[in-house]
C-alpha positions as CSV (number, residue, x, y, z in Angstrom):
1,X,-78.2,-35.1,6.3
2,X,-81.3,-36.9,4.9
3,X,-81.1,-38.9,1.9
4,X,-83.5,-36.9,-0.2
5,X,-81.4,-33.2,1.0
6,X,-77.9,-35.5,-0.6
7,X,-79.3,-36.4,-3.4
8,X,-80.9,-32.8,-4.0
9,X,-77.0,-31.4,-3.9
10,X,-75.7,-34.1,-6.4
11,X,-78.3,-33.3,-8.6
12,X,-77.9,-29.2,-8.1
13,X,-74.2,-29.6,-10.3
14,X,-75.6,-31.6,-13.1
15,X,-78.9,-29.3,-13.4
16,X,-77.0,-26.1,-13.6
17,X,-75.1,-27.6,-16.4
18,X,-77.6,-28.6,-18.2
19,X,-79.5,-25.2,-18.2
20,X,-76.1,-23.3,-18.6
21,X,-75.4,-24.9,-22.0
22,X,-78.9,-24.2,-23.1
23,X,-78.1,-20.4,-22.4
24,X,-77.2,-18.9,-25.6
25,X,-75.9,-16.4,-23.5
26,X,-72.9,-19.0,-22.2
27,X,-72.4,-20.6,-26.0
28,X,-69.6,-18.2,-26.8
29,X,-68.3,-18.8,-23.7
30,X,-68.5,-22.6,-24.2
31,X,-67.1,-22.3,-27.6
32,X,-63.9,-20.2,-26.8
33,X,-63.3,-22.6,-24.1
34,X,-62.8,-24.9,-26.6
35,X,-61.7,-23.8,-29.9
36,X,-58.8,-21.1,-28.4
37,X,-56.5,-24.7,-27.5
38,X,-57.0,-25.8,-30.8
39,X,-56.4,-22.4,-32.5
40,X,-52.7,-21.9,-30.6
41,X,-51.9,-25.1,-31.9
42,X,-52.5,-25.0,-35.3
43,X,-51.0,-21.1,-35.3
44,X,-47.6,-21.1,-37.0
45,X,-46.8,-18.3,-40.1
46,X,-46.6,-19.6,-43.2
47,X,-43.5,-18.7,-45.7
48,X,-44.9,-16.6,-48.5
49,X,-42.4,-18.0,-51.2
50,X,-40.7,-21.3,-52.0
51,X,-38.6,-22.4,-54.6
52,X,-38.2,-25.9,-54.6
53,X,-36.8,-26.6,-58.2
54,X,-33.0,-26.6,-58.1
55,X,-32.4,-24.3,-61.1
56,X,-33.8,-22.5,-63.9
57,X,-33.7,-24.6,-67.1
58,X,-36.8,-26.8,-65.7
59,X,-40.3,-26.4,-67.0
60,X,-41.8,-24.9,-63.7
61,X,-45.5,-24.0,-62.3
62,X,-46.8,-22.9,-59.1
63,X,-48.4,-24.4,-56.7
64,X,-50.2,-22.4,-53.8
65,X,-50.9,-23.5,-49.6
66,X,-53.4,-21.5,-48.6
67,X,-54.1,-21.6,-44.5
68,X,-57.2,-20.5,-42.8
69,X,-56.3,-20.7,-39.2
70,X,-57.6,-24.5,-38.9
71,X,-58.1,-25.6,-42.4
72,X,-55.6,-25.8,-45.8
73,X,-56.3,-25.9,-48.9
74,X,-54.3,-26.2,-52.3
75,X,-54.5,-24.0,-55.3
76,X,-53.5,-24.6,-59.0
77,X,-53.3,-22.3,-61.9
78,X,-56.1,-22.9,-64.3
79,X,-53.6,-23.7,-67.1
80,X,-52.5,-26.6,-65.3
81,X,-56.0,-28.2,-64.5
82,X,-55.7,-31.4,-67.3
83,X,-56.8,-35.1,-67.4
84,X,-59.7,-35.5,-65.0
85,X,-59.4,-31.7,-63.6
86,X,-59.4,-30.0,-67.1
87,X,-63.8,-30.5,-66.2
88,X,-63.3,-27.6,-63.9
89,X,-61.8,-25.2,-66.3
90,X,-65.6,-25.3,-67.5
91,X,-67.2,-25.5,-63.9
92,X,-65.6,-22.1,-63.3
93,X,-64.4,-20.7,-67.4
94,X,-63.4,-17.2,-66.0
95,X,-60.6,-18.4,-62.9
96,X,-57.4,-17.7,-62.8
97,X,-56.6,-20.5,-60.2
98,X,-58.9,-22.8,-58.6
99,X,-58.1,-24.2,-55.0
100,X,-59.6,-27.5,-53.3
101,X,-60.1,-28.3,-49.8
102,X,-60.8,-31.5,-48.0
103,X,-62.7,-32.1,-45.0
104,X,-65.6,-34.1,-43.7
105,X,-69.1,-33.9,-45.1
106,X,-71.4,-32.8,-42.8
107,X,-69.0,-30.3,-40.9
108,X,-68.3,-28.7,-44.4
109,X,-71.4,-28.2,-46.5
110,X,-73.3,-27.3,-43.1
111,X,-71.6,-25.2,-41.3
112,X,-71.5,-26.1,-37.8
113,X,-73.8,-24.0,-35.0
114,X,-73.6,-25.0,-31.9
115,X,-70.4,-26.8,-29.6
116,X,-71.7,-30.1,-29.9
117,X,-71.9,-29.8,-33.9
118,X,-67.7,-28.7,-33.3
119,X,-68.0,-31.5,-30.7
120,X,-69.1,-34.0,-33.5
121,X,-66.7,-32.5,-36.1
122,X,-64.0,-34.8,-36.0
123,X,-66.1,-38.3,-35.5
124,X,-65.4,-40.4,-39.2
125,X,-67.7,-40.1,-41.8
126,X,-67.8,-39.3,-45.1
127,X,-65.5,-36.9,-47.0
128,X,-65.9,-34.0,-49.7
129,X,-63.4,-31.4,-51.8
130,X,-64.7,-28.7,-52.3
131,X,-63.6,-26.0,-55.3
132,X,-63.6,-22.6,-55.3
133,X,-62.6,-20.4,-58.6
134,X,-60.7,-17.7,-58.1
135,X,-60.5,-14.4,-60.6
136,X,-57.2,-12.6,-59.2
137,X,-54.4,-14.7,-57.9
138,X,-54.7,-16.4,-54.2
139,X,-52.8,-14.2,-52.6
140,X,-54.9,-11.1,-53.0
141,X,-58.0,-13.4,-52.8
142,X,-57.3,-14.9,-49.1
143,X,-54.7,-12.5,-48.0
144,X,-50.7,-12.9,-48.9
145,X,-50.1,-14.1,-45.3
146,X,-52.2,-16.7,-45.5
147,X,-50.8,-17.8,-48.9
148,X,-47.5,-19.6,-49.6
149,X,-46.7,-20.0,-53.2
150,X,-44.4,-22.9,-54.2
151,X,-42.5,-23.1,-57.6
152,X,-42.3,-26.8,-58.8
153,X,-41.3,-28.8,-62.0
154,X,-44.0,-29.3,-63.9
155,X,-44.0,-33.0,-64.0
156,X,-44.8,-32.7,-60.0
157,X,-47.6,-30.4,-60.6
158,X,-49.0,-32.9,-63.1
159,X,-48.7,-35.6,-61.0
160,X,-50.3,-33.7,-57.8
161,X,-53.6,-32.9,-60.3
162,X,-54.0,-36.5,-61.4
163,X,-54.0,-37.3,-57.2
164,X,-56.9,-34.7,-56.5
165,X,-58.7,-36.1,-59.3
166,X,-58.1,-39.1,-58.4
167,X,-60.0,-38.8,-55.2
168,X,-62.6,-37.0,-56.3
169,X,-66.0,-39.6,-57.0
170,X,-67.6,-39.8,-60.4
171,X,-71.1,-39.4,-61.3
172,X,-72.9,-41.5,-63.7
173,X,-71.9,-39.3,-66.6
174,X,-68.3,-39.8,-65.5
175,X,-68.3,-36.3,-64.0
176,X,-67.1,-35.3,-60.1
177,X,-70.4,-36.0,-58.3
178,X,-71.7,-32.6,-57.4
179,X,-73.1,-32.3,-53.5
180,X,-74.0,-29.1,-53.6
181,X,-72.7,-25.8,-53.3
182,X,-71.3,-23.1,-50.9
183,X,-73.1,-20.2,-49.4
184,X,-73.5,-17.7,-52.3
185,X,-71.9,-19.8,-54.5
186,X,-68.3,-18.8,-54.1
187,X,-67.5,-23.0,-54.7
188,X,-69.0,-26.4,-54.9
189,X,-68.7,-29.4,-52.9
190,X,-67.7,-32.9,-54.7
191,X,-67.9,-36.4,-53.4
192,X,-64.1,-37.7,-52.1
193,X,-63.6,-41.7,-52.0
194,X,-61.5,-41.4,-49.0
195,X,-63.2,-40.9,-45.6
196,X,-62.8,-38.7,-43.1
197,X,-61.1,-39.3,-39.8
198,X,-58.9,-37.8,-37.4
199,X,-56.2,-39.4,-39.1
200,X,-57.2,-38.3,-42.7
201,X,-58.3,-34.6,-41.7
202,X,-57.6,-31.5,-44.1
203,X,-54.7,-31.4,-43.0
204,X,-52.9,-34.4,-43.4
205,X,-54.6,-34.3,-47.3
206,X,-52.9,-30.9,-48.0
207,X,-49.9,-33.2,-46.9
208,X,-50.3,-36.2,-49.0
209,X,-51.0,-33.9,-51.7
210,X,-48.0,-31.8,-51.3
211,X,-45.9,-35.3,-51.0
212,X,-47.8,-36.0,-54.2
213,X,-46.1,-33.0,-55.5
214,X,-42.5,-33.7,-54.8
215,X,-42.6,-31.7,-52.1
216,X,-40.0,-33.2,-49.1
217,X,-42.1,-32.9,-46.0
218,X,-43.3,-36.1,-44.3
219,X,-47.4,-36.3,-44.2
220,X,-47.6,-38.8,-41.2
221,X,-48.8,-37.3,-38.0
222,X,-50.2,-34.3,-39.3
223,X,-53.3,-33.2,-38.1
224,X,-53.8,-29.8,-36.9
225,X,-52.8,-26.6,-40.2
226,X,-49.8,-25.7,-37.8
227,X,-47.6,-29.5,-38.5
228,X,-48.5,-28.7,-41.9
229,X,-47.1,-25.2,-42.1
230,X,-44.3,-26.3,-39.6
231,X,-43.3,-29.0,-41.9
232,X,-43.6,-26.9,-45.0
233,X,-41.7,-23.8,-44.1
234,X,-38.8,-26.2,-43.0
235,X,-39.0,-28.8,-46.4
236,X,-36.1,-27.8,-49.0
237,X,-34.5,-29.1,-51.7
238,X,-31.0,-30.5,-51.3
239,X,-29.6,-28.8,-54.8
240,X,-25.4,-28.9,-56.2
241,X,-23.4,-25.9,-55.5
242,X,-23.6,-24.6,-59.1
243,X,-27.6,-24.9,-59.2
244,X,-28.7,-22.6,-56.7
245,X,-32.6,-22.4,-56.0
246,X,-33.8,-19.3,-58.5
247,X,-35.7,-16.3,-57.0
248,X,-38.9,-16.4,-56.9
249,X,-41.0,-12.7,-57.8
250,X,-44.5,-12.6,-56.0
251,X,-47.4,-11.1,-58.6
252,X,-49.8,-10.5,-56.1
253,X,-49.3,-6.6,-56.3
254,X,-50.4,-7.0,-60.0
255,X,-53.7,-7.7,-59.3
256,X,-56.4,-4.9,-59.2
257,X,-59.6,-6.8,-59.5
258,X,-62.4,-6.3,-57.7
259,X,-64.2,-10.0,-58.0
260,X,-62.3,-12.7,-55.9
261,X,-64.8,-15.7,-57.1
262,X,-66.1,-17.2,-59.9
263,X,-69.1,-19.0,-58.9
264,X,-69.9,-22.2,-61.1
265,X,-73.0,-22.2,-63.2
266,X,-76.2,-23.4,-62.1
């Protein structure tokens, strides 16, 4: 075999790449390939309801873990939005409950396109939270399944609002620094002062934020929305014998409203 005819078949490999990831044709393809591994590992079901106060006499609130297949987010009743997230009781005056999600930047105010923009997804870089007002509750707004509501004292849902507000950037005014906003302005993207990385992803924010909340789950190591809801559905509270955990009634089936959003003024 002649140089020129080996070269020719080391070449033919590379080439056929190179046009098959051009195909649009193959992108699904391409994309499946890679998303499916990720997808079985961050599958687990979440728990609908958790009571993680030890007995009734408390002053109690809800908090609520919403999971979208890869990516978490944490919703809060409107009445419980004070100190630097009171601001989005205005942003959104008609919500029931407002949730926020972290993630990185680029990856979430433009949606990625192609497999290299998933490719690129988790490479550090900036960070934003993003807000999204809700009308109805957030279990008929995402789907119960994908919502797990927690009961807390109220002194650890005070403590988990000051955290997100803590991390969300200020604007000259004193305000979260708007980036922009979501596709038919069901939320808004804000500025977070911690970065991205793939050890600081959604994930592991929903976790420190849940830890931030008294809840007893350990945020190190998670990654991927399945630790998360792994670690969740197994936390509990350790209560006396006399102070049994109280029942918790789900009021999703009380909602009949049609509008899920409430976008934030222009």
């Amino acid at each position: 075999m002649d140089r020129s005819s080996y070269r020719a078949q080391r070449q033919w490999p590379d080439a056929w790449l190179r046009v098959r990831l051009r195909d649009r044709w193959y992108r699904p393809l391409y994309t499946t390939l890679f998303c499916v591994p990720l997808l079985v590992a961050c599958s687990s079901r979440l728990t609908p309801e958790r009571d993680l106060t030890c007995h009734m006499t408390v002053d109690t609130g809800f908090l609520y873990v919403i999971d979208n297949g890869w990516h978490t987010a944490i919703g809060f009743d409107a009445v419980d939005l004070t100190g630097g997230l009171a601001t989005f009781k205005t942003i959104f005056p008609h919500a029931r409950a407002v949730v926020f999600g972290y993630g990185k930047r680029t990856f979430m105010t433009a949606r990625p396109q192609t497999i290299s923009e998933y490719i690129m997804g988790p490479v550090p870089g900036p960070a934003v939270i993003e807000a999204v007002g809700l009308t109805v509750s957030p279990e008929l707004a995402y789907g119960q399944q994908h919502v797990s509501r927690l009961r807390l004292p109220r002194q650890d849902i005070e403590a988990a609002v000051s955290w997100v507000a803590n991390d969300l950037a200020d604007d000259p005014q004193g305000q979260p620094r708007l980036v922009g906003f979501e596709d038919g302005k069901r939320g808004a993207f804000y500025v977070a002062r911690d970065r991205y990385s793939m050890l600081h992803t959604c994930n592991r924010w929903s976790a420190d934020l849940l830890r931030k909340a008294g809840v007893p789950l350990e945020p190190a190591g998670v990654v991927l929305s399945g630790q998360l809801i792994r670690r969740l559905n197994q936390a509990a509270i350790q209560c006396p014998s006399d102070q049994p955990p109280a029942v918790i009634i789900s009021r999703a089936a009380d909602d009949h409203q049609s509008i899920l959003h409430s976008a934030p003024p222009e």
